[in-house]
Each structure stands twice: as structure tokens, then as C-alpha cells.
N, CA, C and O atoms as CSV, one atom per row, in Angstrom:
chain,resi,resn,atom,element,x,y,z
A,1,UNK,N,N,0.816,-1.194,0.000
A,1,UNK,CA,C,0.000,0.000,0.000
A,1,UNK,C,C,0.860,1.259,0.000
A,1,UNK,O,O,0.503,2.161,-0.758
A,2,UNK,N,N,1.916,1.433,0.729
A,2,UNK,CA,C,2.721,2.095,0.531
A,2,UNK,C,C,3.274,2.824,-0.686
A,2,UNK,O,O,3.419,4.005,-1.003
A,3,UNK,N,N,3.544,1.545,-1.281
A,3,UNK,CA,C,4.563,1.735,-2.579
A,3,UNK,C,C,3.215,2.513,-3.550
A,3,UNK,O,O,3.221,3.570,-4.181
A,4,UNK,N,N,2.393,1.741,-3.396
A,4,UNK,CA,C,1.132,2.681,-4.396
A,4,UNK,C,C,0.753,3.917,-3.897
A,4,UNK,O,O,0.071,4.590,-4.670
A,5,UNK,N,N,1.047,4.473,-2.652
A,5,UNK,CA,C,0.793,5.618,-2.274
A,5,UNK,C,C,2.018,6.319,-2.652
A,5,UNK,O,O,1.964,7.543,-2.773
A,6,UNK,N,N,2.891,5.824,-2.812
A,6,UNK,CA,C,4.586,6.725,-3.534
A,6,UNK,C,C,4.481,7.074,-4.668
A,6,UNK,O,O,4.478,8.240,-5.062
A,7,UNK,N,N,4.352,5.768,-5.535
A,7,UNK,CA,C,3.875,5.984,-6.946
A,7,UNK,C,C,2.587,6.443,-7.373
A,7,UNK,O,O,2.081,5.830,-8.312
A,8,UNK,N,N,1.915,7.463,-6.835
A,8,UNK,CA,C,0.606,7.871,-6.805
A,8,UNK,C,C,1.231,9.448,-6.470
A,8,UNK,O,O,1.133,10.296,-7.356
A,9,UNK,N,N,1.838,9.781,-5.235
A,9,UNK,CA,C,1.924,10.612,-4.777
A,9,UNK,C,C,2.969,11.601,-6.275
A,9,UNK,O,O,2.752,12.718,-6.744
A,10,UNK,N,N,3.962,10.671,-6.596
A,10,UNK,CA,C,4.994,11.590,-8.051
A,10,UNK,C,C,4.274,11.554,-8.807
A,10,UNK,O,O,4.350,12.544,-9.536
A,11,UNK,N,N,3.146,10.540,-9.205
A,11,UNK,CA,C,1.953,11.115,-10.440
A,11,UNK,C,C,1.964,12.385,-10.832
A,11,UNK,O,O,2.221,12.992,-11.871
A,12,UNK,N,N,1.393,12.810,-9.027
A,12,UNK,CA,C,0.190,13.994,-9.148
A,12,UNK,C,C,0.976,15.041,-9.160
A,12,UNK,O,O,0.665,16.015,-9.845
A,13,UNK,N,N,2.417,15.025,-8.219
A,13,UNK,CA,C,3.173,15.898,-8.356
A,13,UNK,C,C,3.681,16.235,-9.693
A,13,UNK,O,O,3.723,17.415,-10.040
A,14,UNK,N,N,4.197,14.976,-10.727
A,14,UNK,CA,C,4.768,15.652,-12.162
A,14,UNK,C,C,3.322,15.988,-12.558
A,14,UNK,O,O,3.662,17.014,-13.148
A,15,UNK,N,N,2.187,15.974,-12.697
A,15,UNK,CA,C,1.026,16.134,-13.235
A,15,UNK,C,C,0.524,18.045,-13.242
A,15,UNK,O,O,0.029,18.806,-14.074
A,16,UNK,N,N,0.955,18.148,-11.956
A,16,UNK,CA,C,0.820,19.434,-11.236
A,16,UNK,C,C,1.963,20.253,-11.286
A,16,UNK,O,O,1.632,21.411,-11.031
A,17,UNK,N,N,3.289,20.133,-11.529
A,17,UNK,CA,C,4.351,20.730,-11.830
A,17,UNK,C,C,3.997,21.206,-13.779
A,17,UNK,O,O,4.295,22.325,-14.195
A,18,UNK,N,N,3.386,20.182,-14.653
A,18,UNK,CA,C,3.858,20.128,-15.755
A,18,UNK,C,C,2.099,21.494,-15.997
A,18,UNK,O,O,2.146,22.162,-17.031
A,19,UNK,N,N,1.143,21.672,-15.292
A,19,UNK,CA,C,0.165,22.455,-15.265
A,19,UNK,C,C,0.801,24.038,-14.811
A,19,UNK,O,O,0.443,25.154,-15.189
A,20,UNK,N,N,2.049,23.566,-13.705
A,20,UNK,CA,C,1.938,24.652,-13.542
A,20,UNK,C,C,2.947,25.219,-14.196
A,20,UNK,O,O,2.920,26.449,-14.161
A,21,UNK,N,N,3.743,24.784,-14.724
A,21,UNK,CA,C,4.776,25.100,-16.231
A,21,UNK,C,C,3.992,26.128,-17.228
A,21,UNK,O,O,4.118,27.261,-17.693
A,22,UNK,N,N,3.015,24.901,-17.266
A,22,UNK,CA,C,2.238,25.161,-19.009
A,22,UNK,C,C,0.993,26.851,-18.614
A,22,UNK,O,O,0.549,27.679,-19.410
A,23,UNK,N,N,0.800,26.733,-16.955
A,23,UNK,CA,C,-0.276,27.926,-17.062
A,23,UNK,C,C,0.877,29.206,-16.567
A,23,UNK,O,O,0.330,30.298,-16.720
A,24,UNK,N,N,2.197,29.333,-16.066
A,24,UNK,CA,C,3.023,29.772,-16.068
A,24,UNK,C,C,3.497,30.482,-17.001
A,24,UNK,O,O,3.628,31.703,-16.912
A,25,UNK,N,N,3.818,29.772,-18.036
A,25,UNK,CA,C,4.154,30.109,-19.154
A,25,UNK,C,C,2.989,31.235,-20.299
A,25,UNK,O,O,3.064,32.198,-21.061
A,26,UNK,N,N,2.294,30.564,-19.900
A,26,UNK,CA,C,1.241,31.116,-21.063
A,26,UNK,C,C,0.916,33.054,-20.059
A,26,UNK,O,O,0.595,34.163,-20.486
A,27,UNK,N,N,1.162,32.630,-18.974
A,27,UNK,CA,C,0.815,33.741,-18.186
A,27,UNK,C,C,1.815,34.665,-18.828
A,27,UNK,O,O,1.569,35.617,-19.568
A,28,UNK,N,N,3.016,34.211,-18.409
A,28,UNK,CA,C,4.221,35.224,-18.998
A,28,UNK,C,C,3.796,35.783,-20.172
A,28,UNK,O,O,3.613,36.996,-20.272
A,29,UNK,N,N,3.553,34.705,-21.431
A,29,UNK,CA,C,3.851,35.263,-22.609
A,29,UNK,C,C,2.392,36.289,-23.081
A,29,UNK,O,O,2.415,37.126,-23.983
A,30,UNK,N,N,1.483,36.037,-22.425
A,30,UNK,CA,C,0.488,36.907,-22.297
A,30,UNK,C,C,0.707,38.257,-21.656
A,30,UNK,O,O,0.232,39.227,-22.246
A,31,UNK,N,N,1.431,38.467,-20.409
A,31,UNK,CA,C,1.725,39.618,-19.990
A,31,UNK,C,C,2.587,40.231,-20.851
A,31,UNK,O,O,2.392,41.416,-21.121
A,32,UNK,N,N,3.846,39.422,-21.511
A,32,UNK,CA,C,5.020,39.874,-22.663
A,32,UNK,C,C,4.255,41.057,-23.769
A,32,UNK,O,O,4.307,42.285,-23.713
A,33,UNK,N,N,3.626,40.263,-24.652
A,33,UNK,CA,C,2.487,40.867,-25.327
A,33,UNK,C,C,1.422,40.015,-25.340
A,33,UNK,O,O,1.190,38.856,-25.684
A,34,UNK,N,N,0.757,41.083,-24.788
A,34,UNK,CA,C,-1.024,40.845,-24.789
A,34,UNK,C,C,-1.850,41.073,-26.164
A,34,UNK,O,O,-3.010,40.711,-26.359
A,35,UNK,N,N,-0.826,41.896,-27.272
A,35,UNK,CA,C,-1.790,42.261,-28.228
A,35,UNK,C,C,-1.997,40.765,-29.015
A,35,UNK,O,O,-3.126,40.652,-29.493
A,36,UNK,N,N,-1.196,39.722,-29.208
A,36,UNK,CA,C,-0.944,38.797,-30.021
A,36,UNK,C,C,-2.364,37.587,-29.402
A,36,UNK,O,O,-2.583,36.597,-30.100
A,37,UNK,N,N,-2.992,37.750,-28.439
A,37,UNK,CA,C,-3.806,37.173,-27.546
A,37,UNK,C,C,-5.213,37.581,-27.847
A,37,UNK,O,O,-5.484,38.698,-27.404
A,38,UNK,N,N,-6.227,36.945,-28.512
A,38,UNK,CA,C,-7.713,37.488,-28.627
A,38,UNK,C,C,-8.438,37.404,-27.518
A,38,UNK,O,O,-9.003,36.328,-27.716
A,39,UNK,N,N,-8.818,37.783,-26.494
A,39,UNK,CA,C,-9.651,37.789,-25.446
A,39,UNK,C,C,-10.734,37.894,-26.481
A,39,UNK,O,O,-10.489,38.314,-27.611
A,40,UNK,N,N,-11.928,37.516,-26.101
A,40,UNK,CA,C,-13.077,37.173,-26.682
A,40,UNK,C,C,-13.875,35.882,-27.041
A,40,UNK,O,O,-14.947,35.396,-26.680
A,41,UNK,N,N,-12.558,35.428,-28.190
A,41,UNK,CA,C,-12.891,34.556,-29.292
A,41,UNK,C,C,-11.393,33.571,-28.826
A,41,UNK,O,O,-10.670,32.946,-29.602
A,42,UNK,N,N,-11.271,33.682,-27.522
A,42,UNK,CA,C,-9.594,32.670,-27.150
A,42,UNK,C,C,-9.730,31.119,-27.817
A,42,UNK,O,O,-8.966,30.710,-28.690
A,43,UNK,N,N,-10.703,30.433,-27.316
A,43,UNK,CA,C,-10.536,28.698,-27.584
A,43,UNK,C,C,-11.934,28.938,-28.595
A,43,UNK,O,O,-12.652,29.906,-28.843
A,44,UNK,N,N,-11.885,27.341,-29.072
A,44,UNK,CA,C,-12.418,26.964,-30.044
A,44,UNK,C,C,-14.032,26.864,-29.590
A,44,UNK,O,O,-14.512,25.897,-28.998
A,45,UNK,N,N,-14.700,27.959,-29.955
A,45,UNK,CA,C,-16.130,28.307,-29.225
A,45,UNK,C,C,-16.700,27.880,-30.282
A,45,UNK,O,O,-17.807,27.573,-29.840
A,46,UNK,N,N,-16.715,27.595,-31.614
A,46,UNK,CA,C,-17.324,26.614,-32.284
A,46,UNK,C,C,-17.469,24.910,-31.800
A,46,UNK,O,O,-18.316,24.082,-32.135
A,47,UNK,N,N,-16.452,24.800,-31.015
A,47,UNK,CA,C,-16.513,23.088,-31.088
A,47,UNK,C,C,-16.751,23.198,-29.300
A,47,UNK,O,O,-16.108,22.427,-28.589
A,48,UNK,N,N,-17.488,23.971,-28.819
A,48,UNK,CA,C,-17.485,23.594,-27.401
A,48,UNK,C,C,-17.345,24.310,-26.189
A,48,UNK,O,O,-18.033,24.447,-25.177
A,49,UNK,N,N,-15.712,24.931,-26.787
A,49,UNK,CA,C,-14.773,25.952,-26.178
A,49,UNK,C,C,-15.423,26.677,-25.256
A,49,UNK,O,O,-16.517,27.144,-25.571
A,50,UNK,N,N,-14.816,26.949,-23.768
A,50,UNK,CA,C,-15.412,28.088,-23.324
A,50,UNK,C,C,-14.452,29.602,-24.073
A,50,UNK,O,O,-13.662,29.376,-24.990
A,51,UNK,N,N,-14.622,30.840,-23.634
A,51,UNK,CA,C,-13.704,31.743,-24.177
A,51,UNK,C,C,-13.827,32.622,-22.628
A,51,UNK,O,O,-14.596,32.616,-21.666
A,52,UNK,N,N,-12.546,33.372,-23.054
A,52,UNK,CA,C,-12.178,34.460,-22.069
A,52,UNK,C,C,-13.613,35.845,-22.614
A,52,UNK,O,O,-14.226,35.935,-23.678
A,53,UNK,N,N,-13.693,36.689,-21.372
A,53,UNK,CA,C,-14.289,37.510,-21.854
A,53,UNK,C,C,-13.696,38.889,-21.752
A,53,UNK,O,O,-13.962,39.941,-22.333
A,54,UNK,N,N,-12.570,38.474,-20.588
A,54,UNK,CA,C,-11.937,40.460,-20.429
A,54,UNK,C,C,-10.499,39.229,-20.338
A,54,UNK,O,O,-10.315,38.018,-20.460
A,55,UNK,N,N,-9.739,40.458,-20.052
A,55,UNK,CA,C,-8.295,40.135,-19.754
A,55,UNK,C,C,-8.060,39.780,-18.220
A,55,UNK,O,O,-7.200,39.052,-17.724
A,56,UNK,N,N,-9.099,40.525,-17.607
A,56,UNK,CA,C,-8.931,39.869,-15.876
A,56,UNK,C,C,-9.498,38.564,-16.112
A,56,UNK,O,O,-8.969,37.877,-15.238
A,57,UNK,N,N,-10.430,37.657,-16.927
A,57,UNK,CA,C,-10.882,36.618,-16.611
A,57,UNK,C,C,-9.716,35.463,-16.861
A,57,UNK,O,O,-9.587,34.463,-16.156
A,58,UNK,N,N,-8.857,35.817,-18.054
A,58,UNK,CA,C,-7.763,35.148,-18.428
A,58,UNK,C,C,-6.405,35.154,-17.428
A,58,UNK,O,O,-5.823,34.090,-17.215
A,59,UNK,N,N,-6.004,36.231,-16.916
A,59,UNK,CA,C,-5.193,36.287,-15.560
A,59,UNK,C,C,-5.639,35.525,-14.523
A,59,UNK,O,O,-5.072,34.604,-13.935
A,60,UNK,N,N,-6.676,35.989,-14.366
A,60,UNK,CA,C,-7.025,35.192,-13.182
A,60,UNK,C,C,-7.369,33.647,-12.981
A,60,UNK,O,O,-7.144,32.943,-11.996
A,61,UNK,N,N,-8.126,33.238,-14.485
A,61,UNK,CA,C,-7.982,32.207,-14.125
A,61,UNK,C,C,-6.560,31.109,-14.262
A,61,UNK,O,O,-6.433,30.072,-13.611
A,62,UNK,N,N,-5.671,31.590,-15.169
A,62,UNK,CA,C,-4.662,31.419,-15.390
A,62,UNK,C,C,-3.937,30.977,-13.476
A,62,UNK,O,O,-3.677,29.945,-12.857
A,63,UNK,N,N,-3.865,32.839,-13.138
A,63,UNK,CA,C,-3.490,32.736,-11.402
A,63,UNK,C,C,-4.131,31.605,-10.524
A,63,UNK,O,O,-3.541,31.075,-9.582
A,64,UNK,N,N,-5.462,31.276,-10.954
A,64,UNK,CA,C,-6.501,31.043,-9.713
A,64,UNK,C,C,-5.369,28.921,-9.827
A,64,UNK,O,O,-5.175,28.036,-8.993
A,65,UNK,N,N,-4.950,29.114,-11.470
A,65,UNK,CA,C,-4.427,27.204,-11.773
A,65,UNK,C,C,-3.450,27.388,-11.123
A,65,UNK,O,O,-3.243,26.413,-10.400
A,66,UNK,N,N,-2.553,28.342,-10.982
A,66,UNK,CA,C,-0.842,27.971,-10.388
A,66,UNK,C,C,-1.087,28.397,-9.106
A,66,UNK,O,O,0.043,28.428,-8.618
A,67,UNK,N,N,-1.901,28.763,-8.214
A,67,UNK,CA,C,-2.249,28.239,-7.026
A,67,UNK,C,C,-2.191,27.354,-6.468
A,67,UNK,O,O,-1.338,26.944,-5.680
A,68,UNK,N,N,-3.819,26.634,-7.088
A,68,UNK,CA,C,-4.121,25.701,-7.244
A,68,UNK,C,C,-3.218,24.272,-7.606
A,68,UNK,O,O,-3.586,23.169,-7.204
A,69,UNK,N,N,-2.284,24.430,-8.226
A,69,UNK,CA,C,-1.487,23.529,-8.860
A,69,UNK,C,C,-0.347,23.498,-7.397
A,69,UNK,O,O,-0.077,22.429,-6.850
A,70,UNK,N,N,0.023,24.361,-7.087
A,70,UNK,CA,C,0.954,24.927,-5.647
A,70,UNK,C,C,0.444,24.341,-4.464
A,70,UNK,O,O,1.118,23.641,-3.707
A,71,UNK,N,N,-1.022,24.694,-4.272
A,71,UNK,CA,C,-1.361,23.912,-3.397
A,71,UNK,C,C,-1.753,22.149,-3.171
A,71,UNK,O,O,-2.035,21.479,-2.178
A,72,UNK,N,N,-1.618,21.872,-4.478
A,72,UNK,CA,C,-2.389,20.595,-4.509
A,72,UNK,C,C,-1.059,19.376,-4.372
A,72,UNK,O,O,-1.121,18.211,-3.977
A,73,UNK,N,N,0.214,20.244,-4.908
A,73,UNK,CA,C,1.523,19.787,-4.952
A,73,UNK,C,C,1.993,19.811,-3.191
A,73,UNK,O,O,2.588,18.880,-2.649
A,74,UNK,N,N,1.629,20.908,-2.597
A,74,UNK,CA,C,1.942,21.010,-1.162
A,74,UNK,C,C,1.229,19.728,-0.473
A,74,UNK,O,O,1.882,18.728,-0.176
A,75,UNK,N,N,0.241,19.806,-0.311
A,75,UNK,CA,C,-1.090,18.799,0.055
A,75,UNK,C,C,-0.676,17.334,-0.396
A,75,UNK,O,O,-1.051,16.789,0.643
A,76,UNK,N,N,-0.334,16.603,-0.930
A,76,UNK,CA,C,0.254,15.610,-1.784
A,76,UNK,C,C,1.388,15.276,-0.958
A,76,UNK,O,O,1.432,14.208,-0.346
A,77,UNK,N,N,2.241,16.073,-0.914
A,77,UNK,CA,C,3.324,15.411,0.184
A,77,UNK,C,C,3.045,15.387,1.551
A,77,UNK,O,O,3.700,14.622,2.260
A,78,UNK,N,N,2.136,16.135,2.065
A,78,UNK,CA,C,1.869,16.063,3.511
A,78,UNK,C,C,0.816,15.019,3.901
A,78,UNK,O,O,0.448,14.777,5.051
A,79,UNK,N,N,0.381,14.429,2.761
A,79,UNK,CA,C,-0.386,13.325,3.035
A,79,UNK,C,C,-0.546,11.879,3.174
A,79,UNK,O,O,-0.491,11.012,2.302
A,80,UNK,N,N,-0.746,11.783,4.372
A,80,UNK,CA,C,-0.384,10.502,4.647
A,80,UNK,C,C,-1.522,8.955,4.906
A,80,UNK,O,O,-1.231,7.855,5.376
A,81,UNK,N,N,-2.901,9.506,4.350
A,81,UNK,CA,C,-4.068,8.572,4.283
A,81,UNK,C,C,-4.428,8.562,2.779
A,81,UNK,O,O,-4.588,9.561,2.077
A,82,UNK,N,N,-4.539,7.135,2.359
A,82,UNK,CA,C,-5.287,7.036,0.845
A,82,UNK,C,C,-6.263,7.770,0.904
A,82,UNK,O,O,-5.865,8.805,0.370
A,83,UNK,N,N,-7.643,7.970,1.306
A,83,UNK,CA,C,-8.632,8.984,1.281
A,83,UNK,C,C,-8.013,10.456,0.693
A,83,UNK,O,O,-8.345,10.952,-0.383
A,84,UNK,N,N,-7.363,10.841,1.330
A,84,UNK,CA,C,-6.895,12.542,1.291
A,84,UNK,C,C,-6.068,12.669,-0.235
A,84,UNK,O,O,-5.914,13.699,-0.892
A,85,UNK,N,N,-5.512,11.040,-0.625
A,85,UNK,CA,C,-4.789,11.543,-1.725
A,85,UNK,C,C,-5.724,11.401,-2.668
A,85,UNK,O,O,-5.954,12.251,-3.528
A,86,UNK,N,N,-6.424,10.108,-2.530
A,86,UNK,CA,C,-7.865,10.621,-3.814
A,86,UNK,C,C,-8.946,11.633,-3.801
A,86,UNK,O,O,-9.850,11.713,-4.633
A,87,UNK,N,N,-8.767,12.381,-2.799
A,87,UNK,CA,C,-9.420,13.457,-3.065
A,87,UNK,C,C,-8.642,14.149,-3.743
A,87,UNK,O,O,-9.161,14.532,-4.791
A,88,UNK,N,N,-7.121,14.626,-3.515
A,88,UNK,CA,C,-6.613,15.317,-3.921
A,88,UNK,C,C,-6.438,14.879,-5.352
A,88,UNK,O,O,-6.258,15.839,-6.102
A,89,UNK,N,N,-6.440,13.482,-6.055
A,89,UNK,CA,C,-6.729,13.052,-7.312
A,89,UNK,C,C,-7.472,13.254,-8.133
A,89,UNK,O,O,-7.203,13.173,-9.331
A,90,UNK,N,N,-9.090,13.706,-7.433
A,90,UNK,CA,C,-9.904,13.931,-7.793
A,90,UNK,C,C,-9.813,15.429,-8.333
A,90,UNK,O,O,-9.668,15.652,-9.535
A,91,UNK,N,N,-9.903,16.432,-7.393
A,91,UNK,CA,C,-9.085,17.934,-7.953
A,91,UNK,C,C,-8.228,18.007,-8.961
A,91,UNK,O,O,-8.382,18.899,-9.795
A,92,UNK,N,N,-7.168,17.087,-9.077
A,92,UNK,CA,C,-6.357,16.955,-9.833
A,92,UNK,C,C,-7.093,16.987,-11.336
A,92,UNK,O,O,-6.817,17.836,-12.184
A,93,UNK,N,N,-8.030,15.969,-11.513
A,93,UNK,CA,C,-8.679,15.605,-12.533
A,93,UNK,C,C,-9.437,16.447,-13.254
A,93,UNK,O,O,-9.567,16.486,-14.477
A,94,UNK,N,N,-10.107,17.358,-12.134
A,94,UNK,CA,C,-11.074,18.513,-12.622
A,94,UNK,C,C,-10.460,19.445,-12.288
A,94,UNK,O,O,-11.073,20.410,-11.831
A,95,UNK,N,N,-9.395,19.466,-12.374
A,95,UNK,CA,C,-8.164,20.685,-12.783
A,95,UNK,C,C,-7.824,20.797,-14.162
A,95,UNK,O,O,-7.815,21.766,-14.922
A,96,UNK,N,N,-7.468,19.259,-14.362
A,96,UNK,CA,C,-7.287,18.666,-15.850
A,96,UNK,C,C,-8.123,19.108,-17.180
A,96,UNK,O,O,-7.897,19.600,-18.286
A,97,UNK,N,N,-9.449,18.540,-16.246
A,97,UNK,CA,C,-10.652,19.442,-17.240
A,97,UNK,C,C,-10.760,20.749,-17.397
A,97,UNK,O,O,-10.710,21.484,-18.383
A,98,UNK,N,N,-10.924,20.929,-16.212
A,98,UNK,CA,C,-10.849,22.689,-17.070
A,98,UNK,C,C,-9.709,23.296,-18.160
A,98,UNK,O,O,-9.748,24.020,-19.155
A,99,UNK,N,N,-8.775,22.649,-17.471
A,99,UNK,CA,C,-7.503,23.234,-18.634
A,99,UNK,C,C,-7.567,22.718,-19.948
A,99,UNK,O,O,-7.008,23.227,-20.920
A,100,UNK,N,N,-8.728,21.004,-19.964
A,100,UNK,CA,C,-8.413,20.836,-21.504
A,100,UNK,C,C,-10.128,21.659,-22.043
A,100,UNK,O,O,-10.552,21.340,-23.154
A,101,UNK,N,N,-10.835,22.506,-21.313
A,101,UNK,CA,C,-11.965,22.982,-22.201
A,101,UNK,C,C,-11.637,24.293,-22.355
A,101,UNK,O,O,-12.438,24.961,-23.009
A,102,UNK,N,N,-10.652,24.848,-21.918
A,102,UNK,CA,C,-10.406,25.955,-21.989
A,102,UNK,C,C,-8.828,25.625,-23.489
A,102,UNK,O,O,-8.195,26.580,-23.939
């Protein structure tokens, strides 16, 4: 049980490092230049997509993931009951989602 709680626990951590890379990044290069960035019409709102509507909605939610990603990475190592890490799996997952509908 152990060993599956180890190999469970670096999952979520590379899972959550590589989110918070990727919403990191995009943050930067958005603040770099913002003009190259459509707020409006951002993701594919024909096939589904949600879209940004101002530039605070895109910061922030951007901010609200590398939090989120910070905290969920903190939480993960301090945990020491299967329960707490599948919850925290669970977040993980619908972290996942949002980042792939956005």
C-alpha cells in the first residue's frame, strides 16, 4: 500500500508541476504581449470551447491554476491517508478538465 501511495503521490506531483509550467508560461507570454492574444474569441467556441471575456478573466484564471497547482503539490506530500490523496486526485482531474476545455 505504501509503494502505491509513492507511486501515486509523483503522479500527481509531475502532473501538477507540468500544469503549472504550461499555465506559467502562457501567463508570462500573455503579460510579454497581450496584443498577439484574442480575449473574446480565445478557444475553439465553435466546437465547445469556453472563451475568455476580459483580460482579468484570463489572468485570473490562469493565477486562480498555479495556485491551485501549488497547493495541490503542497497537500500531496503532507499526506499521509489514501482517502486525502484521492481526493486530492480527484481535484487533480477537474483541474485537468478545465484546462483541456479551456
Amino acid at each position: 500500500m505504501k509503494i502505491i501511495m509513492q507511486i501515486s503521490k509523483v503522479i500527481i506531483i509531475f502532473i501538477e508541476f507540468l500544469l503549472l509550467f504550461v499555465c506559467a508560461s502562457e501567463l508570462y507570454d500573455f503579460l510579454k504581449s497581450s496584443d498577439t492574444y484574442h480575449i473574446g474569441s480565445e478557444a475553439m467556441v465553435e466546437n465547445g470551447g469556453w472563451q475568455y471575456r476580459s483580460v482579468f478573466s484570463y489572468i485570473f484564471f490562469n493565477s486562480l491554476m498555479i495556485i491551485l497547482s501549488i497547493l495541490l503539490s503542497f497537500l500531496t506530500l503532507r499526506s499521509r491517508k489514501i482517502k486525502i490523496l484521492l481526493l486530492i486526485l480527484l481535484f487533480v482531474i477537474f483541474q485537468i478538465g478545465c484546462f483541456i476545455m479551456l
